[in-house]
DRENSE-846619 format. One record per residue: residue in one letter; x, y, z of N, C-alpha, C in turn. Coordinates in nm, 3 decimals. Example, Ala and Ser with C-alpha at 12.3 -4.5 7.8 and 13.67 -1.06 7.14 Angstrom:
<rs>
(r "A", (1.319, -0.569, 0.780), (1.230, -0.450, 0.780), (1.320, -0.330, 0.780)),
(r "S", (1.285, -0.225, 0.708), (1.367, -0.106, 0.714), (1.290, 0.003, 0.787)),
</rs>
This chain:
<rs>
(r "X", (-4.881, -7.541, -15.243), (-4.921, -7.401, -15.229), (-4.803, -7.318, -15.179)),
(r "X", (-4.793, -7.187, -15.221), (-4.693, -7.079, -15.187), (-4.707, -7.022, -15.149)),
(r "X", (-4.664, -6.923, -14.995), (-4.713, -6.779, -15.059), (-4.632, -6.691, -15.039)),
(r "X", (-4.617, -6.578, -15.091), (-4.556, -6.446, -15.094), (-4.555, -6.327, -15.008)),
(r "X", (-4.495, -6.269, -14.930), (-4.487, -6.191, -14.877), (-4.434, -6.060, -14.891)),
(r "X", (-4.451, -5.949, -14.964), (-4.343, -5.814, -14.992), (-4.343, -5.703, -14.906)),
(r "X", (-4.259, -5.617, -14.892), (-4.232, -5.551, -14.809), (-4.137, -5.428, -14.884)),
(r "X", (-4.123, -5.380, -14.799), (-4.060, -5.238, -14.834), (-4.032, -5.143, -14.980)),
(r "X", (-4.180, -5.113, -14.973), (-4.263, -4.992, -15.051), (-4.246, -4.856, -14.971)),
(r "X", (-4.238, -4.785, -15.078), (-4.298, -4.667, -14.987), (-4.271, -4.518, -15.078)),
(r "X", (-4.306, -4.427, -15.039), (-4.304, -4.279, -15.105), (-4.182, -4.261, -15.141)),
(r "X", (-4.139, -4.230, -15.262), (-3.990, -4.166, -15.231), (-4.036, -4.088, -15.393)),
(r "X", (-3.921, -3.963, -15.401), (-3.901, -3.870, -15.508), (-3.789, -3.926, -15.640)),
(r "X", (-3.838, -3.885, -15.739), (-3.743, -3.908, -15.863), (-3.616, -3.891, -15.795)),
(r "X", (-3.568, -4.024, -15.851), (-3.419, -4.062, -15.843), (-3.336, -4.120, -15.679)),
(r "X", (-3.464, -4.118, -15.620), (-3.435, -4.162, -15.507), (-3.425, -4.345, -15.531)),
(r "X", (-3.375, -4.442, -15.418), (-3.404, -4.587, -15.408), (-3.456, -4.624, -15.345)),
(r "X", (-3.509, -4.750, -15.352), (-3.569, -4.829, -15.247), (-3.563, -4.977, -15.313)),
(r "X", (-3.545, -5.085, -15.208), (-3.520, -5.210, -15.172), (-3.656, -5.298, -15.119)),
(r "X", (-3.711, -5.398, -15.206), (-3.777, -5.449, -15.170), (-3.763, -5.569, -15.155)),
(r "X", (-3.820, -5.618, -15.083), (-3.833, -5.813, -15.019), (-3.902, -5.889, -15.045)),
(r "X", (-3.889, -5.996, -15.109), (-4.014, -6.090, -15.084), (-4.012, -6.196, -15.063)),
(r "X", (-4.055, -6.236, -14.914), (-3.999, -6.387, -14.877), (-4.180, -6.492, -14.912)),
(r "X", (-4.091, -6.599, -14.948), (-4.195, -6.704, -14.995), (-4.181, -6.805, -14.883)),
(r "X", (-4.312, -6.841, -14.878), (-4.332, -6.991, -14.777), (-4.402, -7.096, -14.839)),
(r "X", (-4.431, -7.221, -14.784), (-4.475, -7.343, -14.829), (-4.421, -7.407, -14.892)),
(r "X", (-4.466, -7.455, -14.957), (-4.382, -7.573, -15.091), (-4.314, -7.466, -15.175)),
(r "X", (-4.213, -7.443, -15.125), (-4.161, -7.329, -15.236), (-4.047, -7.397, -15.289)),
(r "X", (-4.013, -7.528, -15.278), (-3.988, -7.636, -15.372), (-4.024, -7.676, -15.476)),
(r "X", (-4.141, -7.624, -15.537), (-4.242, -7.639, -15.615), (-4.160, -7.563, -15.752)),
(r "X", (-4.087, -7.406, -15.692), (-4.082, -7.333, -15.788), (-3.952, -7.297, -15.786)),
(r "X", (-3.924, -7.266, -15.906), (-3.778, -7.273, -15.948), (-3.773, -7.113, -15.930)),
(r "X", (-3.804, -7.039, -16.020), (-3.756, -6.894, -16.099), (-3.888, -6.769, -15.975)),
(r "X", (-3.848, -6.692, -15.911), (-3.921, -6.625, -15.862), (-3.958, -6.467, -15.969)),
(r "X", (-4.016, -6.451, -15.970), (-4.041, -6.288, -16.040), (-4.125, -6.200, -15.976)),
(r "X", (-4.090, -6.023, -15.969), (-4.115, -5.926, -15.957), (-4.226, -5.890, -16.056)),
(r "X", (-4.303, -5.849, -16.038), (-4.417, -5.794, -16.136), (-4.503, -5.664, -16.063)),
(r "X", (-4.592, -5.607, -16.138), (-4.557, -5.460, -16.087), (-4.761, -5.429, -16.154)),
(r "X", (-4.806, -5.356, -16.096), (-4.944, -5.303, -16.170), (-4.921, -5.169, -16.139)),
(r "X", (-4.943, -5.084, -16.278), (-5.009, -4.939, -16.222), (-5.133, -4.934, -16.272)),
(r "X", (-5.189, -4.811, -16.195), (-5.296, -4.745, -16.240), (-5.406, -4.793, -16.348)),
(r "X", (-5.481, -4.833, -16.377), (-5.510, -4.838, -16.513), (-5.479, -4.913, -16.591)),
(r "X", (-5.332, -5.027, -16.567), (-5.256, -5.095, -16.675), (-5.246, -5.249, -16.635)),
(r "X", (-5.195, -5.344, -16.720), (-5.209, -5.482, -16.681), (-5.083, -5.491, -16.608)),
(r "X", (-5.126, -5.603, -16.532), (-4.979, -5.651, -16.443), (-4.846, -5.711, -16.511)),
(r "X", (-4.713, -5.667, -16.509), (-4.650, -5.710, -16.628), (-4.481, -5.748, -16.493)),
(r "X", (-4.432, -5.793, -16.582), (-4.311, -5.868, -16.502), (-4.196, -5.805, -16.487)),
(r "X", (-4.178, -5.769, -16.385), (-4.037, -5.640, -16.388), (-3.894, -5.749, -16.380)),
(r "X", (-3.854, -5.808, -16.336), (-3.761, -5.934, -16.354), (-3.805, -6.062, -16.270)),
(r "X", (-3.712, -6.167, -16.310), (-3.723, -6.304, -16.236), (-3.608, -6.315, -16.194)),
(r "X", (-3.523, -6.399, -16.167), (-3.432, -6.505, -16.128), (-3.432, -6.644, -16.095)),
(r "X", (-3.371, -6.759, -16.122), (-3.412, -6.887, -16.091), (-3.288, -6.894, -15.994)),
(r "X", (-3.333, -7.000, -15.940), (-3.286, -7.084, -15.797), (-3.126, -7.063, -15.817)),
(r "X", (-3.108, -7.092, -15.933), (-2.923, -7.129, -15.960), (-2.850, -6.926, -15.975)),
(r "X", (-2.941, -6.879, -16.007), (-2.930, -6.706, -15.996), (-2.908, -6.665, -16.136)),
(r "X", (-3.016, -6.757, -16.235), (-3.009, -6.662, -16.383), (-3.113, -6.570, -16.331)),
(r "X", (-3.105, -6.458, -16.429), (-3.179, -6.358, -16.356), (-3.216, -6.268, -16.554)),
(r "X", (-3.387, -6.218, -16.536), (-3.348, -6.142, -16.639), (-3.457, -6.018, -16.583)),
(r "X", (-3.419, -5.886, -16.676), (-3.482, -5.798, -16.644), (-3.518, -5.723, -16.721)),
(r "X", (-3.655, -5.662, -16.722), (-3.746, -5.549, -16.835), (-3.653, -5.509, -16.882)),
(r "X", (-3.657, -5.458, -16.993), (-3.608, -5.378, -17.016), (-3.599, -5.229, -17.012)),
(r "X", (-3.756, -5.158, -16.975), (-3.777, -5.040, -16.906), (-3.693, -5.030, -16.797)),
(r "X", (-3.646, -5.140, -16.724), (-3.561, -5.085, -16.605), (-3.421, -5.143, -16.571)),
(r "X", (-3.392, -5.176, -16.731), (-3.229, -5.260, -16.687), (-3.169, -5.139, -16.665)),
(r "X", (-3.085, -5.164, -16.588), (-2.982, -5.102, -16.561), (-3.012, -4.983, -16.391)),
(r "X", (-3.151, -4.987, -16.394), (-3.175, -4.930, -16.304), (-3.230, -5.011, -16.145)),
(r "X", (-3.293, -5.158, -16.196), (-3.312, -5.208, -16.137), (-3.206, -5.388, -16.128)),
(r "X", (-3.232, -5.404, -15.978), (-3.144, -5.567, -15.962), (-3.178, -5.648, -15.890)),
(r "X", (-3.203, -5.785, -15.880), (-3.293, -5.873, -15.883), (-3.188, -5.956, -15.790)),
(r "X", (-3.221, -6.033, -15.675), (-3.127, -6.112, -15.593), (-3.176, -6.171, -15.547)),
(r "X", (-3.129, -6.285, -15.510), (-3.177, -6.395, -15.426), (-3.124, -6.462, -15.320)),
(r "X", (-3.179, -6.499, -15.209), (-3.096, -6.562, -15.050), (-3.187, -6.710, -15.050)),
(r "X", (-3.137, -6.771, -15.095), (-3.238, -6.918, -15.106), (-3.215, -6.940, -14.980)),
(r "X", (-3.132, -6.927, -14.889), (-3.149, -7.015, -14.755), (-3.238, -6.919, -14.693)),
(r "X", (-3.302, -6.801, -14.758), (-3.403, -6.718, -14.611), (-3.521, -6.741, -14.753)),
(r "X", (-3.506, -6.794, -14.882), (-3.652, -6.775, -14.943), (-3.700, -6.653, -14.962)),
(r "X", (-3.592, -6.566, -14.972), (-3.593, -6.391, -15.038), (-3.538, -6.373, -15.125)),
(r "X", (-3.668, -6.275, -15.188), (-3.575, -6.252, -15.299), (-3.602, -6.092, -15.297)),
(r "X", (-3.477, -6.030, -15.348), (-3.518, -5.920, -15.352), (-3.483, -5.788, -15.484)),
(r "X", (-3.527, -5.706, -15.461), (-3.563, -5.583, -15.627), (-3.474, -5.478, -15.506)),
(r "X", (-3.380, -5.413, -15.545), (-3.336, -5.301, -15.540), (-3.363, -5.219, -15.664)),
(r "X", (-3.409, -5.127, -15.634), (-3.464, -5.022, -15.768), (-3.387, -4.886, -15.734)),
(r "X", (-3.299, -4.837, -15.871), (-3.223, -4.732, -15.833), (-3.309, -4.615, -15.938)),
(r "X", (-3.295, -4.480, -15.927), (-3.332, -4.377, -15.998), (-3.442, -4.389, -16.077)),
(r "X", (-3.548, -4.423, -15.963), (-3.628, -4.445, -15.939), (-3.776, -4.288, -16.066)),
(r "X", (-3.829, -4.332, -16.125), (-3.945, -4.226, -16.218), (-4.052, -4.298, -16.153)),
(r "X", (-4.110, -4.177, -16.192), (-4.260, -4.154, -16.167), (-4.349, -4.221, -16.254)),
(r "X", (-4.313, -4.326, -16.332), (-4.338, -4.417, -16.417), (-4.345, -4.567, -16.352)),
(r "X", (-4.242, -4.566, -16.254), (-4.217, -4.683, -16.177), (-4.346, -4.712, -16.087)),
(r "X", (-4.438, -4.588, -16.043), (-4.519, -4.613, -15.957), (-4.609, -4.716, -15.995)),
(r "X", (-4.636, -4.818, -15.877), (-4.729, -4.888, -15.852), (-4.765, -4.984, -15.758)),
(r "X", (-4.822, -5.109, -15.785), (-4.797, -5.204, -15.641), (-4.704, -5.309, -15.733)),
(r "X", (-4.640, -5.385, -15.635), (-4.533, -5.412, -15.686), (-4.524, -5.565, -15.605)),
(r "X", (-4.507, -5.659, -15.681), (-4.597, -5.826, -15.646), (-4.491, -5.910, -15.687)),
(r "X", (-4.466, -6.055, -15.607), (-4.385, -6.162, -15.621), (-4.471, -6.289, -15.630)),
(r "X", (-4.471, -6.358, -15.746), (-4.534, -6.479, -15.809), (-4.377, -6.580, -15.864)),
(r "X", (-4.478, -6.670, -15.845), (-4.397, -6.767, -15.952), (-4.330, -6.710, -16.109)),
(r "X", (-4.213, -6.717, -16.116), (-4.136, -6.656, -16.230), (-4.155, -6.684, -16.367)),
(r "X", (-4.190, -6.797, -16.359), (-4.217, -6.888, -16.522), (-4.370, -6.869, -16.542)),
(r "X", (-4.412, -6.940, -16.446), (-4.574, -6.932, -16.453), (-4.632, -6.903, -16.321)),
(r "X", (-4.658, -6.746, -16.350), (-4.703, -6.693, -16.182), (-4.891, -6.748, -16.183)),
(r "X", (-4.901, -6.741, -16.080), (-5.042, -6.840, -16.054), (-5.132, -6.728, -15.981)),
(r "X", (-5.286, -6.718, -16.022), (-5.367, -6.637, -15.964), (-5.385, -6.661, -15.800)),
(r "X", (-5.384, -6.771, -15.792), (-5.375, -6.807, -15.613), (-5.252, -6.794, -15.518)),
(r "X", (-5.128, -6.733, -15.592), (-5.018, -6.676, -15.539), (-4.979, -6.578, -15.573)),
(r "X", (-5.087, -6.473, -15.549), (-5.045, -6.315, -15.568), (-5.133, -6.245, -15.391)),
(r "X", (-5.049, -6.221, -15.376), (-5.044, -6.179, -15.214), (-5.085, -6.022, -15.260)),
(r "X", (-5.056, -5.911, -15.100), (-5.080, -5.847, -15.114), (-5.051, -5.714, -15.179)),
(r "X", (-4.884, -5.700, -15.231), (-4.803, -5.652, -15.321), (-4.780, -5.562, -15.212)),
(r "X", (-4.636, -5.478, -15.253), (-4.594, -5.348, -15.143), (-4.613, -5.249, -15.265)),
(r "X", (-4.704, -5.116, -15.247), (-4.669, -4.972, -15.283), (-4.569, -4.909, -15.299)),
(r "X", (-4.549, -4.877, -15.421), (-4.446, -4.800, -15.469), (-4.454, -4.662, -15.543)),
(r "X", (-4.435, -4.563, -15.447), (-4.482, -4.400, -15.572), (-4.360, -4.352, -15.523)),
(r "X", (-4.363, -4.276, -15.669), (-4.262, -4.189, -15.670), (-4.297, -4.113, -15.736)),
(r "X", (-4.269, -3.963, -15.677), (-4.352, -3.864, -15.700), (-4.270, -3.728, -15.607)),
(r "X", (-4.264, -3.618, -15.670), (-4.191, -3.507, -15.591), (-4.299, -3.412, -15.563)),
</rs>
């Protein structure tokens, strides 16, 4: 079992950034590739990037270039810096297993709006 922890969501305006965290606990030996995944409003939960253990990393394409995906294996964080930031981006914003994220390891996700 895993679980996920995210952190640092919060209000910000078009084109602003923000940096989010997500440290994993338990058998997190288990899992190789961590991924970012994201729900808005109304829409299905879909995968904003991953990275695996060794630091391949891939990312949506709605947000290459805007967003970057990192990893600290010795703290079990991984983290999404999101730059220029739309009002499109809003939502809650969740860390699962990267390859095959699992319904029993989706925690509580951190909030993300952006909005002026």
């Amino acid at each position: 079992q895993v679980q996920f922890t995210e952190s640092g969501g919060g209000l910000v305006e078009p084109g602003e950034s923000l940096k989010l965290s997500c440290t994993a606990s338990g058998n997190t030996a288990s899992i190789n590739a961590i991924g970012w995944y994201r729900q808005a409003p109304g829409k299905r939960r879909e995968q904003v990037a991953a990275i695996a253990r060794d630091g391949f990393s891939i990312v949506q394409s709605s947000v290459e270039g805007r967003f970057t995906i990192s990893r600290d294996n010795a703290k079990n964080t991984v983290y999404l810096q999101m730059n220029s930031l739309r009002p499109e981006d809003t939502a809650v914003y969740y860390c699962n297993d990267g390859d095959n994220p699992r319904a029993d390891y989706w925690g509580q996700g951190t909030q993300v709006t952006v909005s002026s």
